[in-house]
PyMOL CGO cylinders between C-alpha atoms (Angstrom):
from pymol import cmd
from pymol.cgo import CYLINDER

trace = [
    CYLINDER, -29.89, 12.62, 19.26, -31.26, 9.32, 20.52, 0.3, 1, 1, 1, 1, 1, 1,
    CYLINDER, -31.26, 9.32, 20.52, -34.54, 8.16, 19.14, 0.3, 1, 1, 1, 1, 1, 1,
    CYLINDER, -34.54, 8.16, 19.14, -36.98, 7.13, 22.24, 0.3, 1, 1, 1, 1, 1, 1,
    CYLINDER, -36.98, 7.13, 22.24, -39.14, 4.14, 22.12, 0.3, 1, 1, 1, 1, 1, 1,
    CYLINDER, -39.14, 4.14, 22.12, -38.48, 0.39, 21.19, 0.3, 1, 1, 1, 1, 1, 1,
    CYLINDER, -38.48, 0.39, 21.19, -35.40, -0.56, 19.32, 0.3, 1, 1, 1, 1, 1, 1,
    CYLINDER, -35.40, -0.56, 19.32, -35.07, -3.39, 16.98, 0.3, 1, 1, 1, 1, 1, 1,
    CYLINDER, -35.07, -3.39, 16.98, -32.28, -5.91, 16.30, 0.3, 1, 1, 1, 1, 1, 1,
    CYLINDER, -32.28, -5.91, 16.30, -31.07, -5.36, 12.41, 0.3, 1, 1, 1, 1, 1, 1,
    CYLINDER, -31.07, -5.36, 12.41, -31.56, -8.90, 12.40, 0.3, 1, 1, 1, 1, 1, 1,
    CYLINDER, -31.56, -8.90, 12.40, -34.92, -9.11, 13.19, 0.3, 1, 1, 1, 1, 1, 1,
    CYLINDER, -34.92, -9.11, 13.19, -35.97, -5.87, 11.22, 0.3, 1, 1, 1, 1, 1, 1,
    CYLINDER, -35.97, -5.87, 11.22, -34.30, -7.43, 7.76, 0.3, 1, 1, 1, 1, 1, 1,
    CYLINDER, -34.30, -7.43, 7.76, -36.16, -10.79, 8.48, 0.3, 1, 1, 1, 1, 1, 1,
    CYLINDER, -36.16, -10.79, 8.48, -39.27, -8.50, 8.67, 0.3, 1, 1, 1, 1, 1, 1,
    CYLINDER, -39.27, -8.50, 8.67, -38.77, -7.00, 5.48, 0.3, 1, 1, 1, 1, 1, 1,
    CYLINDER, -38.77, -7.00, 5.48, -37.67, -10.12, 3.44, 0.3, 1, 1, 1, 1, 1, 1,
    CYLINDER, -37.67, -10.12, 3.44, -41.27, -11.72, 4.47, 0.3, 1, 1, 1, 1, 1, 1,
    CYLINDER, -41.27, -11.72, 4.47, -43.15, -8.18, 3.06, 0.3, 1, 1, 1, 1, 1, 1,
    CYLINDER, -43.15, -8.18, 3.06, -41.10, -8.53, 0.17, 0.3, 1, 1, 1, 1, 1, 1,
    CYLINDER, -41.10, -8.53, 0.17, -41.86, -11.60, -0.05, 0.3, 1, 1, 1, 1, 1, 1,
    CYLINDER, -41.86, -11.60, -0.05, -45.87, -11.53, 0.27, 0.3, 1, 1, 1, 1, 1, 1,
    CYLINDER, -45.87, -11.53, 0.27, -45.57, -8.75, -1.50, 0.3, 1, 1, 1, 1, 1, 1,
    CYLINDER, -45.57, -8.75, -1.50, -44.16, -10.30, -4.62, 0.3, 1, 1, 1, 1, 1, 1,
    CYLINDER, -44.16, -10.30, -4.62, -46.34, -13.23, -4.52, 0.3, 1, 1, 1, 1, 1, 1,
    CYLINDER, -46.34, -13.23, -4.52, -43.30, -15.15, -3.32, 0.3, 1, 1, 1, 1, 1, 1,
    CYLINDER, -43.30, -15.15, -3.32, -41.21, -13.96, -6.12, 0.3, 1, 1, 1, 1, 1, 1,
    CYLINDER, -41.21, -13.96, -6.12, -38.42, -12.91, -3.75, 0.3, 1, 1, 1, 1, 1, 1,
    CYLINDER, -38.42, -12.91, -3.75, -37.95, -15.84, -1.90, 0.3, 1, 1, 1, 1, 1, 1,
    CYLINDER, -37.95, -15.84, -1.90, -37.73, -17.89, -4.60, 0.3, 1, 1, 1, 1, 1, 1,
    CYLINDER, -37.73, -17.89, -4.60, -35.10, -15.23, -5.74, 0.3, 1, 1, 1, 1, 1, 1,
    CYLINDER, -35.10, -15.23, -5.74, -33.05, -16.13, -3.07, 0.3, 1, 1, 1, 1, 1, 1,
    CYLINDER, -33.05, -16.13, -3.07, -33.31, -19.68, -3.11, 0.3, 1, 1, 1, 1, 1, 1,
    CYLINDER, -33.31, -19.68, -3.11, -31.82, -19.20, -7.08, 0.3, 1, 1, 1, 1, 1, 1,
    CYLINDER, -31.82, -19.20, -7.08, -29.23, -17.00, -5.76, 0.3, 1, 1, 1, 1, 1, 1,
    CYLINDER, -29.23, -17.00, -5.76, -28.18, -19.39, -2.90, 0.3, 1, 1, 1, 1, 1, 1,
    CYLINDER, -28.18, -19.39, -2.90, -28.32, -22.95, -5.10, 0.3, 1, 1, 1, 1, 1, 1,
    CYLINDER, -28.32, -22.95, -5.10, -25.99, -21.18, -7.81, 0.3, 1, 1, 1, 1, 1, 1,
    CYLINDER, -25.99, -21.18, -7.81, -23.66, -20.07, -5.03, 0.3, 1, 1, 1, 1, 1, 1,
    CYLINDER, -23.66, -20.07, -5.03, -24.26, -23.42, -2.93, 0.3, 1, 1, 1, 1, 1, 1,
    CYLINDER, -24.26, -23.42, -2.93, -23.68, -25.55, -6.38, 0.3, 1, 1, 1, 1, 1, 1,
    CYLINDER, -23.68, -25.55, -6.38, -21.21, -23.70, -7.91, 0.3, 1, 1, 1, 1, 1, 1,
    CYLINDER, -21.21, -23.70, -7.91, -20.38, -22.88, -11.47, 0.3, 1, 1, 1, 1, 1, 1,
    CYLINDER, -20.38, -22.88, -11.47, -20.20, -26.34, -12.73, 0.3, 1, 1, 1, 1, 1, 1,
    CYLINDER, -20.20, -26.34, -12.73, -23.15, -27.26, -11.30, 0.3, 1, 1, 1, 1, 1, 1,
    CYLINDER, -23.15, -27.26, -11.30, -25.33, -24.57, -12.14, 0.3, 1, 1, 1, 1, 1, 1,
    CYLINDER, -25.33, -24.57, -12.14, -24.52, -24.76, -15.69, 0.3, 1, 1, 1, 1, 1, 1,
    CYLINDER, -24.52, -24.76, -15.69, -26.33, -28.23, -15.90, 0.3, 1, 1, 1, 1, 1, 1,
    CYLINDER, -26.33, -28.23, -15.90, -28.78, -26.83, -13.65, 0.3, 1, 1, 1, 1, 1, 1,
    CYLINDER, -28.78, -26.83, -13.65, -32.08, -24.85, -13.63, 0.3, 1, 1, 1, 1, 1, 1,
    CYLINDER, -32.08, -24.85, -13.63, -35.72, -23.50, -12.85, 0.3, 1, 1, 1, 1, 1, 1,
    CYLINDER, -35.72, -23.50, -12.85, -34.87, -24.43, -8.67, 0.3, 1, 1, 1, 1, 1, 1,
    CYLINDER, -34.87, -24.43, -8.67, -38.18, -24.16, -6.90, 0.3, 1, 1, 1, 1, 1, 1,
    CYLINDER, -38.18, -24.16, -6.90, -39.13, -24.82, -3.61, 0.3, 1, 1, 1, 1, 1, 1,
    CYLINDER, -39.13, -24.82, -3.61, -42.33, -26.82, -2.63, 0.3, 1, 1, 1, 1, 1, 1,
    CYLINDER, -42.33, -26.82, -2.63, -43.39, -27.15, 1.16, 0.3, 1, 1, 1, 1, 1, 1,
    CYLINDER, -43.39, -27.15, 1.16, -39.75, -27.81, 2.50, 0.3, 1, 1, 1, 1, 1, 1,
    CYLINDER, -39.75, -27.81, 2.50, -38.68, -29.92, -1.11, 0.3, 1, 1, 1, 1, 1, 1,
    CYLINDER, -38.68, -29.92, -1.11, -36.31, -28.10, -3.55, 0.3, 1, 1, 1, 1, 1, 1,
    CYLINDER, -36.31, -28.10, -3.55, -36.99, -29.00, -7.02, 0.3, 1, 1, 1, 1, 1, 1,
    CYLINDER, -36.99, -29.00, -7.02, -33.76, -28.50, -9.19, 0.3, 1, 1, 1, 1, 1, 1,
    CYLINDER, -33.76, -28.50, -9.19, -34.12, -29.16, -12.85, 0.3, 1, 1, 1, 1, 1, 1,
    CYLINDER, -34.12, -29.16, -12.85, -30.98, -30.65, -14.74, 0.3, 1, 1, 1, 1, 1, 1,
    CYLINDER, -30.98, -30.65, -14.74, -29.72, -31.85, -17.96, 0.3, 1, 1, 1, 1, 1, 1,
    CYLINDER, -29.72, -31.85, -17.96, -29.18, -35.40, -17.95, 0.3, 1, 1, 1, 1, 1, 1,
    CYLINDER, -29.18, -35.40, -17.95, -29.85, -38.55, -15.76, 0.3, 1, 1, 1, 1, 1, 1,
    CYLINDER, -29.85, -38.55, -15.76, -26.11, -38.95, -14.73, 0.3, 1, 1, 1, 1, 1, 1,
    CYLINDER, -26.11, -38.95, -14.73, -26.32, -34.83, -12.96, 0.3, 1, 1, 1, 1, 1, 1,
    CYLINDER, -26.32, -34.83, -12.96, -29.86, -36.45, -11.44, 0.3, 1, 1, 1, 1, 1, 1,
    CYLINDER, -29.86, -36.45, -11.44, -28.16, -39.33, -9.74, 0.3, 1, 1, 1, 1, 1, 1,
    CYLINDER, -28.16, -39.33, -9.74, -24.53, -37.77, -9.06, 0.3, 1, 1, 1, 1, 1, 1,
    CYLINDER, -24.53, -37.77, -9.06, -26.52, -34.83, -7.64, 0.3, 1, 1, 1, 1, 1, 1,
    CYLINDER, -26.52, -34.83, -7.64, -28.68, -36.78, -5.54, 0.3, 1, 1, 1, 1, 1, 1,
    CYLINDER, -28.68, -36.78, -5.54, -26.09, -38.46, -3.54, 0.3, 1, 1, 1, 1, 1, 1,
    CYLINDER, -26.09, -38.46, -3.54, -25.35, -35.37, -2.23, 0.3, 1, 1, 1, 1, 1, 1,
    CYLINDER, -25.35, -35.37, -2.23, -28.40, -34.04, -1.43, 0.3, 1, 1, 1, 1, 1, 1,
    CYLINDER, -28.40, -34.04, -1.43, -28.43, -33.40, 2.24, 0.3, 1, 1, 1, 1, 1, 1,
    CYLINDER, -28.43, -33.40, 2.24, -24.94, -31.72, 2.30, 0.3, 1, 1, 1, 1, 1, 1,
    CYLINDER, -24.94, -31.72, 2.30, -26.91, -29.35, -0.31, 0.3, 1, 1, 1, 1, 1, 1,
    CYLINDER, -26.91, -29.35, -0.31, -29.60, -28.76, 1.69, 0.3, 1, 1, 1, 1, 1, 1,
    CYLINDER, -29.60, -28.76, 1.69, -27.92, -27.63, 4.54, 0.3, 1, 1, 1, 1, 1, 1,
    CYLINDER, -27.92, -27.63, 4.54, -25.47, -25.48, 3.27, 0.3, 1, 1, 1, 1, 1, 1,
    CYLINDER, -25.47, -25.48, 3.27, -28.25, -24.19, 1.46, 0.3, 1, 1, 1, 1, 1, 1,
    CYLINDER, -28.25, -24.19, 1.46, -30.14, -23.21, 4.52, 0.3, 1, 1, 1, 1, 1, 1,
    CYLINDER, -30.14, -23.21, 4.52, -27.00, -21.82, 6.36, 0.3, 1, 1, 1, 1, 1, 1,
    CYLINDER, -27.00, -21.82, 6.36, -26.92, -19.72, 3.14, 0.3, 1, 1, 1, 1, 1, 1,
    CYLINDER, -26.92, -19.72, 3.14, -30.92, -18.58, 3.38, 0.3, 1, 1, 1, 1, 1, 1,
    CYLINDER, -30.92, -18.58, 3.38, -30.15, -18.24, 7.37, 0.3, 1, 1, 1, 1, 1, 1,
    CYLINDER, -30.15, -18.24, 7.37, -33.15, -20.25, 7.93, 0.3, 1, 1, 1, 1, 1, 1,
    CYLINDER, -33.15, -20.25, 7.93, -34.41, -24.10, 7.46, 0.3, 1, 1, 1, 1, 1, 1,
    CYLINDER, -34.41, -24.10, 7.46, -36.82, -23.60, 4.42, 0.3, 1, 1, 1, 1, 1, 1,
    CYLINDER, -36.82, -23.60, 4.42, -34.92, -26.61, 2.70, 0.3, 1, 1, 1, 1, 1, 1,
    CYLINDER, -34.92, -26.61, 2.70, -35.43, -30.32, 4.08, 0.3, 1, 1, 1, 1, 1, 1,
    CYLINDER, -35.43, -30.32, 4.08, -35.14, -32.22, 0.94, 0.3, 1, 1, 1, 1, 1, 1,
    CYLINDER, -35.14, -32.22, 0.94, -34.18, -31.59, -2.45, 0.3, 1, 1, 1, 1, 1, 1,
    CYLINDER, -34.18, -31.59, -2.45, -35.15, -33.26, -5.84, 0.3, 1, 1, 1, 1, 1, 1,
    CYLINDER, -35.15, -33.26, -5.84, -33.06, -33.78, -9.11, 0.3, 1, 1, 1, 1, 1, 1,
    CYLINDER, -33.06, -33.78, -9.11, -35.63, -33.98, -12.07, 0.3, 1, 1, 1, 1, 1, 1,
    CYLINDER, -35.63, -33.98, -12.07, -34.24, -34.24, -15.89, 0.3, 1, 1, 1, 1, 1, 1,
    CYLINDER, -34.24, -34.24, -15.89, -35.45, -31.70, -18.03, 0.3, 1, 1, 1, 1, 1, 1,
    CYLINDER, -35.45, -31.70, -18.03, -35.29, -31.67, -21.75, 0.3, 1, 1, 1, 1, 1, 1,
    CYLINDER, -35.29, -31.67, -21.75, -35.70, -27.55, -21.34, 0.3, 1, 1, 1, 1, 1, 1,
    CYLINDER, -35.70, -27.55, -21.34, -32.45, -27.33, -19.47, 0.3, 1, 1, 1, 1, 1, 1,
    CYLINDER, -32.45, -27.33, -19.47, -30.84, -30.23, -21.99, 0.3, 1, 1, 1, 1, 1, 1,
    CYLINDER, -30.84, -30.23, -21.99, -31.59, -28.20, -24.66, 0.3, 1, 1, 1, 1, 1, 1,
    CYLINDER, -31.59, -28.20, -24.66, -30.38, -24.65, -23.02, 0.3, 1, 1, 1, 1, 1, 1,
    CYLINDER, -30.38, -24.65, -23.02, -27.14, -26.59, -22.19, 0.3, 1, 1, 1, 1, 1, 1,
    CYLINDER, -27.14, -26.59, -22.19, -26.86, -27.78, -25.73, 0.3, 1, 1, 1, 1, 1, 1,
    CYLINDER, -26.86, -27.78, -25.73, -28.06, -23.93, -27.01, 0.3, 1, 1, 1, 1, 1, 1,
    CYLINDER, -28.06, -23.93, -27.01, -25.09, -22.93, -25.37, 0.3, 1, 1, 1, 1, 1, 1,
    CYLINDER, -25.09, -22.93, -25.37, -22.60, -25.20, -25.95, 0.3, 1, 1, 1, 1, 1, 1,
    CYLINDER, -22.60, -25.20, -25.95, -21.64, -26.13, -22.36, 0.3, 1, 1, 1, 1, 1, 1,
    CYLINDER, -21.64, -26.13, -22.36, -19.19, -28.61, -22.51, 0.3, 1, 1, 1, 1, 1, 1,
    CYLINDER, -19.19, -28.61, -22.51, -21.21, -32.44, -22.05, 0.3, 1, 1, 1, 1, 1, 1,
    CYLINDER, -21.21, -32.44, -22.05, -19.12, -34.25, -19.00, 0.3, 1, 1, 1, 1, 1, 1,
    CYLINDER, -19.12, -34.25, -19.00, -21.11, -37.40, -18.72, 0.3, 1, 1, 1, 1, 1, 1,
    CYLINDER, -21.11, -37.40, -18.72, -17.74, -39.66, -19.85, 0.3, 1, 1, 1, 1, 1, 1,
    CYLINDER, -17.74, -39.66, -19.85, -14.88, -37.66, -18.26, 0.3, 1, 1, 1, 1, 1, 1,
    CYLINDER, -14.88, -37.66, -18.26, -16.27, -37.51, -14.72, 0.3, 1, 1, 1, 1, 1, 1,
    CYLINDER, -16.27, -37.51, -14.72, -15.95, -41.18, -14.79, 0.3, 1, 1, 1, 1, 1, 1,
    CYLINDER, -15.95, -41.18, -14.79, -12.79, -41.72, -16.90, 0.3, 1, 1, 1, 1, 1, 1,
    CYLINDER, -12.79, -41.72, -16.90, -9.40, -39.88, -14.75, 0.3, 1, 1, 1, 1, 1, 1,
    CYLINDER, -9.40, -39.88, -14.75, -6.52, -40.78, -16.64, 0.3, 1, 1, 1, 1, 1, 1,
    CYLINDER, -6.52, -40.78, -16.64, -7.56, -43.66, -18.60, 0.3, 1, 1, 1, 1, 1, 1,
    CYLINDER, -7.56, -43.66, -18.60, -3.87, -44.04, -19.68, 0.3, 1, 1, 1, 1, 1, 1,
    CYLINDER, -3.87, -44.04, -19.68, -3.08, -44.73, -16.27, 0.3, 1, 1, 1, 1, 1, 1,
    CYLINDER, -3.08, -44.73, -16.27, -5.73, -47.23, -15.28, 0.3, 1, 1, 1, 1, 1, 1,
    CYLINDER, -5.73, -47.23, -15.28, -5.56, -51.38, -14.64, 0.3, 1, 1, 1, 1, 1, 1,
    CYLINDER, -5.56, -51.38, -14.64, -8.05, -53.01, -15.45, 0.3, 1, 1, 1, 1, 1, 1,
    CYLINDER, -8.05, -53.01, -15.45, -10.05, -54.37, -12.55, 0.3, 1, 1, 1, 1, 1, 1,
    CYLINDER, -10.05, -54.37, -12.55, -9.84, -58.18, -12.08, 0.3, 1, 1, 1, 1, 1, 1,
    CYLINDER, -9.84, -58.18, -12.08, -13.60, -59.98, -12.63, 0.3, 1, 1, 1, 1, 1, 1,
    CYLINDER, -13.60, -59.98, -12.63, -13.30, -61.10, -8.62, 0.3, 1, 1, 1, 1, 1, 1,
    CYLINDER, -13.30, -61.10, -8.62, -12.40, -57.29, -7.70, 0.3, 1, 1, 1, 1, 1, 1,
    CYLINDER, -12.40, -57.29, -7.70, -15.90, -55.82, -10.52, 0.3, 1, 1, 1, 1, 1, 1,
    CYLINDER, -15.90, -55.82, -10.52, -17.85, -58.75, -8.61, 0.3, 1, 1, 1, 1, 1, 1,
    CYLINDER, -17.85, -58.75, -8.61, -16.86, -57.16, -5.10, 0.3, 1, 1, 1, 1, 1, 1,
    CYLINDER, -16.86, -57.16, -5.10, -17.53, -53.62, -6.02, 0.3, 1, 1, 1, 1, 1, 1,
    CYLINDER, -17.53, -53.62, -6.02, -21.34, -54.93, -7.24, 0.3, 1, 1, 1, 1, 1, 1,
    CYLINDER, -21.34, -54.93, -7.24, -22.10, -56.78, -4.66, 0.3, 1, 1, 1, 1, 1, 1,
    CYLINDER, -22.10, -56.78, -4.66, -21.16, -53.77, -2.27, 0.3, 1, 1, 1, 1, 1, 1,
    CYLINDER, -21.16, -53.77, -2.27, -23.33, -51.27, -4.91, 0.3, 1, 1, 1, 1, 1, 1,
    CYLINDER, -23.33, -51.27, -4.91, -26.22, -53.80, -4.69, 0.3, 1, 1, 1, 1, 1, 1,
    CYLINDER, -26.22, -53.80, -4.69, -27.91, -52.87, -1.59, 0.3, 1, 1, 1, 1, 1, 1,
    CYLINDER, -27.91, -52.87, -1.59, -28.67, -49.31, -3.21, 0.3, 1, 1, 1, 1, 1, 1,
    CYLINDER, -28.67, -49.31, -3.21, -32.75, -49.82, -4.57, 0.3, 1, 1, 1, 1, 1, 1,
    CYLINDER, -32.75, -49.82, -4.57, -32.55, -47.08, -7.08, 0.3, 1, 1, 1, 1, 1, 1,
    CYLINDER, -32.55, -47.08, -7.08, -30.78, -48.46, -10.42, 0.3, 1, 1, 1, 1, 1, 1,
    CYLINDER, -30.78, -48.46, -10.42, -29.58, -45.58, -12.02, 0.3, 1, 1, 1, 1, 1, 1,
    CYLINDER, -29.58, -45.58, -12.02, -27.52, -44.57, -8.60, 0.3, 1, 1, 1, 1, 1, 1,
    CYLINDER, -27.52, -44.57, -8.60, -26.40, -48.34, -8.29, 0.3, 1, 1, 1, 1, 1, 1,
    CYLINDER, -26.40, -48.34, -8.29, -25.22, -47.71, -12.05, 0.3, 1, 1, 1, 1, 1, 1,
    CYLINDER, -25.22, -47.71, -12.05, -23.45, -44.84, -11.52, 0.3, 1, 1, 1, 1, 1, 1,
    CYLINDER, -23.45, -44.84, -11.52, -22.08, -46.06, -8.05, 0.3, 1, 1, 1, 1, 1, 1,
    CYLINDER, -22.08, -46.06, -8.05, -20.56, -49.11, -9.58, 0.3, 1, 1, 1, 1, 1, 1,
    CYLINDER, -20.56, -49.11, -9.58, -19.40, -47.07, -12.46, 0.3, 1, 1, 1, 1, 1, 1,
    CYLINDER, -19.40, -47.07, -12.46, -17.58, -44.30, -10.65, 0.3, 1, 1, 1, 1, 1, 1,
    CYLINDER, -17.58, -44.30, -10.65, -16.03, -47.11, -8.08, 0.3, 1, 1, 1, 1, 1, 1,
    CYLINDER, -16.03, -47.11, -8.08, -14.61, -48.91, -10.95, 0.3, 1, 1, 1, 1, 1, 1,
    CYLINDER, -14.61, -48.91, -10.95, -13.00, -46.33, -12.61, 0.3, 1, 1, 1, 1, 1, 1,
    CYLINDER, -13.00, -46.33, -12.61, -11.52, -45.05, -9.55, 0.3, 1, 1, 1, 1, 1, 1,
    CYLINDER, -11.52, -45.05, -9.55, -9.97, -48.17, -7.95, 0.3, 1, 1, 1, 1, 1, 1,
    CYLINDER, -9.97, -48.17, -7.95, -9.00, -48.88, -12.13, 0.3, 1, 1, 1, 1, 1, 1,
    CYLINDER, -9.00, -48.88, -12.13, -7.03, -45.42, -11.40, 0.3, 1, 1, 1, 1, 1, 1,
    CYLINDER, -7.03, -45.42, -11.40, -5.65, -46.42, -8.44, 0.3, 1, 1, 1, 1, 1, 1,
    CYLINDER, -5.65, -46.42, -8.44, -4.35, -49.39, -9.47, 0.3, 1, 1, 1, 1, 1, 1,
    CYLINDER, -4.35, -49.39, -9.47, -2.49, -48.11, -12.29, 0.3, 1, 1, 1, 1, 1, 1,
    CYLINDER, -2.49, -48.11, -12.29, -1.24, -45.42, -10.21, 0.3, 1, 1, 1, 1, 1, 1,
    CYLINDER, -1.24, -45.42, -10.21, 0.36, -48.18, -8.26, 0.3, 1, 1, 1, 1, 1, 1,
    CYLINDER, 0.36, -48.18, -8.26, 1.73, -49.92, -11.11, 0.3, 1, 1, 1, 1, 1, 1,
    CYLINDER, 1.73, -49.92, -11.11, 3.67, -46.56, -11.86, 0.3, 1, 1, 1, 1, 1, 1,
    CYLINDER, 3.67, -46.56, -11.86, 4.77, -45.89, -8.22, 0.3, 1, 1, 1, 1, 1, 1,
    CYLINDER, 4.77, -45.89, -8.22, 6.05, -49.30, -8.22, 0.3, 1, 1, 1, 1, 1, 1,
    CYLINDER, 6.05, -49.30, -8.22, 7.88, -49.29, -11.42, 0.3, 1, 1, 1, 1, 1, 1,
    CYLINDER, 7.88, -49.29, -11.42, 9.45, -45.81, -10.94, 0.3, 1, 1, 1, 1, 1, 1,
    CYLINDER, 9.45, -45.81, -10.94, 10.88, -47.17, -7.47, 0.3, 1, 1, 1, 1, 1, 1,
    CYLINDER, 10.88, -47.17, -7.47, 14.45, -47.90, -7.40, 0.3, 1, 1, 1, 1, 1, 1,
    CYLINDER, 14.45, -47.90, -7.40, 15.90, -51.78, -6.91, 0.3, 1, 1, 1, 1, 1, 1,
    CYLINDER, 15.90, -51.78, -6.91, 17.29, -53.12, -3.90, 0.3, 1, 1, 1, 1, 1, 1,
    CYLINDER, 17.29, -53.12, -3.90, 20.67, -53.66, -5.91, 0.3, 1, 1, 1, 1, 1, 1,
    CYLINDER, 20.67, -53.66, -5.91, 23.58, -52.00, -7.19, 0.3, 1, 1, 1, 1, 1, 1,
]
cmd.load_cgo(trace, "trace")
């Protein structure tokens, strides 16, 4: 039997609900959501150095453990945000925020999540040339128009240790090729 009157898109009717539930919790279930969605946008690695997201007028705050998470995390900031808000189905998110916390230091340290502040920056150190001083003055003179000096640190850092990796993966490649001669 068909109901008469006005139908509703599911859509629509869900969106409805959400905001009741919503002013209804005091805003408890948004920010809900916005946990759920940065621990699926972030993913496992991420979220365990991670914690206590909130949003503020369009910012999301996101609490992590160290300064190297902060910066790392904030050069990526605006692919965050908008996966986040595909994942919300709505812009809520324009910026977001990486703020140290010694709370989520010491929950990380509580429960013995592996620290990663070296290895990120290290691949195969057995493998790596060192970078000549010409080539370390290039790659800081590139990283110097970046204002904020813990990003320029990490920058520089993380450029190093990547073209040191990809030099030594040449050296390798070209030792392992075979001579011209019999």
């Amino acid at each position: 039997m068909k109901r008469a009157g006005k139908q509703t898109p599911l859509a629509s009717a869900l969106d409805v609900l959400g905001r009741r539930l919503d002013v209804k919790s005091d805003g408890r279930y948004l920010q809900m959501r916005i946990n759920e969605a940065w621990e699926k946008t972030a993913g496992p690695t991420v979220a365990e150095h991670t914690a206590r997201v909130h949003l503020r007028s369009g910012e999301l705050v996101v609490h992590v453990d160290s300064n190297v998470w902060a910066s790392e995390l904030s050069a990526l900031a605006g692919p965050y945000a908008k996966r986040l808000n595909e994942e919300l189905g709505k812009e809520l998110v324009r910026t977001i925020r990486f703020t140290v916390s010694r709370a989520v230091r010491e929950r990380v340290r509580q429960e013995g999540v592996e620290e990663e502040k070296d290895t990120y920056y290290q691949p195969a150190p057995e493998l790596a040339q060192p970078l000549s001083l010409n080539e370390r003055a290039q790659v800081e003179a590139s990283a110097g128009v970046i204002e904020d000096p813990q990003l320029r640190e990490a920058v520089v850092k993380a450029t190093v240790a990547s073209m040191e990796w990809q030099k030594g993966q040449k050296a390798v490649k070209t030792r392992e090729e075979p001579s011209g001669g019999l």
